[in-house]
C-alpha positions in Angstrom: 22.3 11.8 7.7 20.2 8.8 6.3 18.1 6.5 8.2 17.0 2.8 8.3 14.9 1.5 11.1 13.4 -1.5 11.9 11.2 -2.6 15.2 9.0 -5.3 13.7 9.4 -8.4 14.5 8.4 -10.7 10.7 6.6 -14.5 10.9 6.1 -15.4 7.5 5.0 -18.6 5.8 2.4 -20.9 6.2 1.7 -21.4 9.8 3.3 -19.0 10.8 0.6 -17.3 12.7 0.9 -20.2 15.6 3.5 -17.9 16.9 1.0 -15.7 17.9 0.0 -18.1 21.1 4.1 -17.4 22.8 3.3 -13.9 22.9 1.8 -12.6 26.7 -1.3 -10.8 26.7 -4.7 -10.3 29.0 -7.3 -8.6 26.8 -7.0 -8.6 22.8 -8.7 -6.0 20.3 -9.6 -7.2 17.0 -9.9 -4.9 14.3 -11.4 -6.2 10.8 -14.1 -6.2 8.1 -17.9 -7.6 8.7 -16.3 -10.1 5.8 -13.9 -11.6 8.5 -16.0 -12.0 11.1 -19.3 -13.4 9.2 -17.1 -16.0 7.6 -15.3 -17.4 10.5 -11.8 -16.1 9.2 -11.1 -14.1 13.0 -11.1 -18.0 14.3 -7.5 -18.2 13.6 -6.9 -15.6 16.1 -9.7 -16.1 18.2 -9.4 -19.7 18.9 -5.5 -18.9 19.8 -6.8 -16.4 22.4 -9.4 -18.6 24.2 -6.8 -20.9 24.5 -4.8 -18.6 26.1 -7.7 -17.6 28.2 -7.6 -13.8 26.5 -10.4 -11.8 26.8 -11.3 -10.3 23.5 -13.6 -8.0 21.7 -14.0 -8.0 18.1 -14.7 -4.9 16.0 -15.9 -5.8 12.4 -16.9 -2.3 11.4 -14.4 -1.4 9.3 -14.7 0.2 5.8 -12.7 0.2 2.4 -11.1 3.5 2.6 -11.6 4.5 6.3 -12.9 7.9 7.7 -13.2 9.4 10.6 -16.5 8.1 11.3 -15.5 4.7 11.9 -12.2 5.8 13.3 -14.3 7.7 15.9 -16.2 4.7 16.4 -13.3 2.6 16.9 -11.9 4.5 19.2 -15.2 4.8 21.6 -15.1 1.0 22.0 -11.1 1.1 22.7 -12.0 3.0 25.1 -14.4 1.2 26.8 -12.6 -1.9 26.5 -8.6 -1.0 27.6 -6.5 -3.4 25.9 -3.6 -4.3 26.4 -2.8 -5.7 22.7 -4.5 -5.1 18.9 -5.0 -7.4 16.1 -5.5 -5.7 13.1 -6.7 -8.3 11.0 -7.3 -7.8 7.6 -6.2 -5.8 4.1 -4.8 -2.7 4.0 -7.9 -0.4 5.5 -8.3 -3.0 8.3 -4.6 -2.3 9.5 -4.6 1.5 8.7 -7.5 2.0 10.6 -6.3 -0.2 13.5 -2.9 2.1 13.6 -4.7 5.2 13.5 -7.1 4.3 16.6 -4.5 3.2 18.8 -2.2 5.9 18.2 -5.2 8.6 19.3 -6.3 6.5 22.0 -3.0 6.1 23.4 -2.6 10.4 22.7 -5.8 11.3 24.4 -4.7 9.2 27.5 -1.0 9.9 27.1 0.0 6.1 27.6 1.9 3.9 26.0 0.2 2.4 23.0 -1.0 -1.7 23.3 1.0 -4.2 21.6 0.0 -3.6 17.4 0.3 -7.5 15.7 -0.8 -6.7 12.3 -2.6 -10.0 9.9 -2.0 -9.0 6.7 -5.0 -11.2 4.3 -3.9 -9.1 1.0 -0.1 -8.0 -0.5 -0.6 -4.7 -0.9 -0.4 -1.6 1.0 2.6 -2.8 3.3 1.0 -1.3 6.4 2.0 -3.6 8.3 5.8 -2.3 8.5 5.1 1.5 7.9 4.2 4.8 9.7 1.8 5.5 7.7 -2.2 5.3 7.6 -4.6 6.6 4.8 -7.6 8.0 6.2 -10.1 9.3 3.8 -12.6 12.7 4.2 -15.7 11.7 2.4 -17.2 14.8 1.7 -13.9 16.5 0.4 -13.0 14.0 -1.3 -9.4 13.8 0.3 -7.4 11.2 1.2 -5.2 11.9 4.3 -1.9 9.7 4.4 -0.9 10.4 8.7 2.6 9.6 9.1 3.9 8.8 12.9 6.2 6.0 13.6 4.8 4.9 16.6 2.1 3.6 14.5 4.3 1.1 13.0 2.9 -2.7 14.5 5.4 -4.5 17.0 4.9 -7.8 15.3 3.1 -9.2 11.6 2.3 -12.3 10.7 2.6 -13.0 6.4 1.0 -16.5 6.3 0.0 -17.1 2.2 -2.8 -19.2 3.0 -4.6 -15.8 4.0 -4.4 -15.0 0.4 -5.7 -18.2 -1.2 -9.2 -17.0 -1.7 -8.7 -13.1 -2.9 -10.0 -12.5 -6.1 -7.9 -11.8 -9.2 -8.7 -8.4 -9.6 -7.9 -7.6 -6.1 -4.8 -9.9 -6.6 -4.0 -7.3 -9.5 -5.0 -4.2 -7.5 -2.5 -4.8 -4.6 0.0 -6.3 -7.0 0.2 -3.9 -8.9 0.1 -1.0 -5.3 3.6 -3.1 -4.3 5.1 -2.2 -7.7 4.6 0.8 -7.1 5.6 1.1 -4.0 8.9 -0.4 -4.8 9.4 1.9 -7.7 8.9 5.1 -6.3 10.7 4.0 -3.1 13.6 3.5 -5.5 13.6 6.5 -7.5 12.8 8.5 -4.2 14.8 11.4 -3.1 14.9 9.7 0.5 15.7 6.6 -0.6 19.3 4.7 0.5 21.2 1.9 0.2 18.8 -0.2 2.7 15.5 1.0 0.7 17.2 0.1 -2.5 17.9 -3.3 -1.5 14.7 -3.9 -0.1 12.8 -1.8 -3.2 14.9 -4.1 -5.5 13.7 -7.3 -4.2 10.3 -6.2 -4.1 10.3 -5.4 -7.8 11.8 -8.5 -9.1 9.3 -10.7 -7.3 6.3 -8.8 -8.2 7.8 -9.0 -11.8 8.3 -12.6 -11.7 5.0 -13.4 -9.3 2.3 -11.2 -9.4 1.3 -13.0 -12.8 1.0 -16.5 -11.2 -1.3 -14.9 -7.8 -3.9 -13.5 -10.5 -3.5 -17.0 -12.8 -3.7 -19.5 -9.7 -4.9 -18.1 -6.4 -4.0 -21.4 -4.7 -0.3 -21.2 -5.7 1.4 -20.8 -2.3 4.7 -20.4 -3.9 3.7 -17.5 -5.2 1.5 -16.2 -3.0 4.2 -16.4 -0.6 6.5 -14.3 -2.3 4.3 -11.4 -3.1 3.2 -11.7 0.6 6.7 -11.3 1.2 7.7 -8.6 -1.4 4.6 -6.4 -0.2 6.1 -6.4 3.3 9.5 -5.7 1.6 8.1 -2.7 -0.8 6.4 -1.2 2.8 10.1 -1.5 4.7 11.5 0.6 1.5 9.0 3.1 1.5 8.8 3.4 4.9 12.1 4.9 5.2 12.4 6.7 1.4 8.8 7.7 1.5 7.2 7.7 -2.0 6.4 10.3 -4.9 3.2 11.8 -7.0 2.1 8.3 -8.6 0.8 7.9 -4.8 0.0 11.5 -4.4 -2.2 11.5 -7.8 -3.3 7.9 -6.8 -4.8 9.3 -3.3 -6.6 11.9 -5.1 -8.4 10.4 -7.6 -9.3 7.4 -5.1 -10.8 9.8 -3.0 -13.0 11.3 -5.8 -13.7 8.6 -7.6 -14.0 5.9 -5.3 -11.7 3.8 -6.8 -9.2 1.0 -5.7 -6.3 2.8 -4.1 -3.8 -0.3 -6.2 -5.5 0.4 -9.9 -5.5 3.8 -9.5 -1.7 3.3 -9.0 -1.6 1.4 -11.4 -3.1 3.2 -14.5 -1.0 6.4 -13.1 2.1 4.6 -13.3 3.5 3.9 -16.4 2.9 8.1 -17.3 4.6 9.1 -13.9 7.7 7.0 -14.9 7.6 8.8 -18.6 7.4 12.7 -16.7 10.1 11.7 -13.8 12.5 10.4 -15.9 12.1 12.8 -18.6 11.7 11.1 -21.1 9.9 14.2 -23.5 12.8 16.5 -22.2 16.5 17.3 -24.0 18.9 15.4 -21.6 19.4 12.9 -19.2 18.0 13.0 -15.4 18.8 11.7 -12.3 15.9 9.5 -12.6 16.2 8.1 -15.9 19.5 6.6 -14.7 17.4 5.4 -11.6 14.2 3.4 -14.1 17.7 2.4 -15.8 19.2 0.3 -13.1 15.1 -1.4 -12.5 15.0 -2.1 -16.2 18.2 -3.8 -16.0 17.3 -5.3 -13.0 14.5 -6.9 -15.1 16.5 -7.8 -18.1 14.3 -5.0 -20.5 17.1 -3.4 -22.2 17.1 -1.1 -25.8 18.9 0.7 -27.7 19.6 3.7 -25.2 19.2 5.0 -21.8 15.7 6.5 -23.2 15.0 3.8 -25.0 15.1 0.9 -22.0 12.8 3.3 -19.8 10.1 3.8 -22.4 10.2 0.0 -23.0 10.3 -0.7 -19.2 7.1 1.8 -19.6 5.2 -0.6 -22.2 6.0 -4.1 -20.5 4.6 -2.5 -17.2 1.5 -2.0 -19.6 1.6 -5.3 -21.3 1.5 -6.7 -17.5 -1.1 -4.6 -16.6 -3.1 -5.7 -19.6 -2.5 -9.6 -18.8 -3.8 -9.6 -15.1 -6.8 -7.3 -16.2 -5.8 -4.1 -15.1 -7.7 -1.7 -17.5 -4.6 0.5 -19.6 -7.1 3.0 -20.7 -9.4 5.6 -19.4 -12.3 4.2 -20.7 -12.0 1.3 -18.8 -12.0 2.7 -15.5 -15.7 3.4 -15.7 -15.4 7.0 -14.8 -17.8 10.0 -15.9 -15.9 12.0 -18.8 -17.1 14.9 -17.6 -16.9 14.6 -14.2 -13.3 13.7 -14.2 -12.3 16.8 -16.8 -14.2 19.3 -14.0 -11.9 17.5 -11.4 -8.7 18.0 -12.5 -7.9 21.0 -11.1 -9.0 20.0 -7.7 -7.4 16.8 -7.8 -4.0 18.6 -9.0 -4.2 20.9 -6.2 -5.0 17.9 -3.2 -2.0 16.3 -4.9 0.8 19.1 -4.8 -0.5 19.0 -1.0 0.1 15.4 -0.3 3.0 14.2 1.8 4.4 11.8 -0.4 4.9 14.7 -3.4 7.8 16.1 -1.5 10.3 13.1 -2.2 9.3 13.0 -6.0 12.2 12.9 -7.6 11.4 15.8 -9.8 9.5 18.5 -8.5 5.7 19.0 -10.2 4.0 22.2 -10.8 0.2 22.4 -10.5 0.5 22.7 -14.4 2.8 18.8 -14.3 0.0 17.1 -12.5 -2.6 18.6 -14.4 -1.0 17.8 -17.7 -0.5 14.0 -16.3 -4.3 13.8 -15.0 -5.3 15.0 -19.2 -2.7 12.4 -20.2 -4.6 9.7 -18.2 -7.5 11.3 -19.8 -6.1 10.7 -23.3 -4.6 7.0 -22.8 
């Protein structure tokens, strides 16, 4: 039996977020960055709320790549302050760490959860629609993807003009995390007619958008679709789950500190070569899968093989045009260190959740040989 669910309710477009004053609360939690507060950006909701005469409490400790630490903290001052709705307001750590808190507080009081209206200021991580939540472990150097679906927010808000002033390279980072998303959503062994149609649209509008957001922050066209297709690549994933490009991805974040979208990004193109195998006798499942995205994006060659590895090399060529680095060397990483990793990194992967739907299933050797391919680019 297959499954497609959806309980959010979507606002998107500019504006949008002046729906937030019809819904009923009595005491709002905001989750975001020290960024958000400092600059005045929580005035969009916070003016809204005193308005509505909501009492609210703002917290602006969280972290790129959350831990426990903060999620601890967050919870101690949920605690305290028993609300009955949450704002998680922010990119994707901001809403991750939002989900995670309020699902243990409403655990450890066994209650139903407050409201979740998610404020997505990157397109990226797709939170806002998913079940899942990355929480890191510092000193393992793990990332922890939790999967529950009542984490999933009741409501999110995809106004564009929250997007305006990202940088390019963080434009490219989460760009390049919805492609990805979309992709292995598609070529997931989960994945069904619903995720396809929502993977697909994700795709093509990355493809045709994600160019323009690094080129011209202030195009609102633009920014409005990737807004859009990030929400669309979390609703296909959501449901299909994903495969090792994330699994690798969540590994060599977590030891190297890296941006959870580039290291996507880089792993990418030489996940797509070993699931479709392209260096094996034969035809897979997969290959015929890339096939119908490459057509999908007009790349087409002289065979099956043929379209996938180009497919492979205009994914690099885009990479290269937004500033995404294409080889090792540009990721700024210890040569050493990253050799001595590998086999650590390798294992944390074959453990992580989202390797189970890969669409061909990796050895410890596989992800080894792809970390020393990554090595080599």
């Amino acid at each position: 039996m297959e499954e497609f669910t959806m309980n959010t309710r979507i606002y998107m477009g500019e504006d949008s977020c002046e729906k937030i004053s019809e819904f009923e609360m009595k005491r709002a939690f905001i989750f975001c960055d020290p960024f958000m507060k400092q600059s005045g950006k929580t005035d969009l909701i916070v003016t809204k709320l005193a308005k509505m005469r909501v009492e609210y409490y703002i917290f602006a400790d969280v972290v790129p790549d959350p831990d426990m630490a903060v999620i601890q903290k967050g919870l101690n001052q949920l605690n305290a302050f028993k609300p009955d709705t949450v704002f998680a307001f922010g990119g994707g750590s901001a809403i991750d760490t939002a989900k995670a808190v309020v699902h243990l507080y409403a655990k450890m009081h066994d209650i139903a959860r407050p409201c979740i209206i998610a404020v997505p200021t990157t397109s990226g991580t797709g939170s806002e629609v998913t079940a899942f939540a990355v929480v890191s472990d510092r000193e393992a150097g793990i990332k922890y993807p939790l999967i529950d679906s009542r984490m999933i927010p009741d409501a999110v808000f995809l106004d564009p003009k929250l997007t305006s002033t990202v940088p390019p390279s963080i434009t490219a980072d989460t760009g390049m995390d919805v492609l990805t998303h979309g992709l292995e959503a598609f070529v997931s062994t989960d994945a069904n007619d619903f995720t396809d149609a929502m993977a697909e649209k994700s795709i093509r509008t990355v493809w045709d958008y994600l160019e323009r957001c690094v080129a011209s922050g202030d195009d609102m066209d633009a920014r409005a679709h990737m807004h859009n297709a990030s929400c669309m690549a979390g609703m296909a994933f959501n449901a299909a789950s994903l495969g090792i490009c994330h699994s690798m991805a969540h590994a060599l974040g977590a030891q190297f500190h890296l941006p959870h979208g580039r290291c996507n990004a880089v792993l990418l193109p030489i996940v797509i070569e070993y699931n479709a195998g392209l260096e094996i006798p034969g035809e897979t499942d997969a290959l015929l899968r890339y096939l119908d995205i490459a057509r999908l994006l007009g790349i087409s060659a002289g065979t099956n093989k043929a379209t996938v590895h180009l497919m492979v090399r205009q994914i690099r060529s885009l990479m290269s045009r937004i500033g995404i680095p294409v080889h090792f060397a540009e990721l700024n990483i210890d040569a050493d260190s990253y050799l001595r990793s590998i086999d650590v990194m390798a294992e944390n992967a074959l453990k992580d959740r989202c390797t189970a739907t890969n669409p061909r299933v990796p050895a410890a050797e596989h992800i080894k040989r792809l970390y020393k391919k990554l090595y080599q680019s």
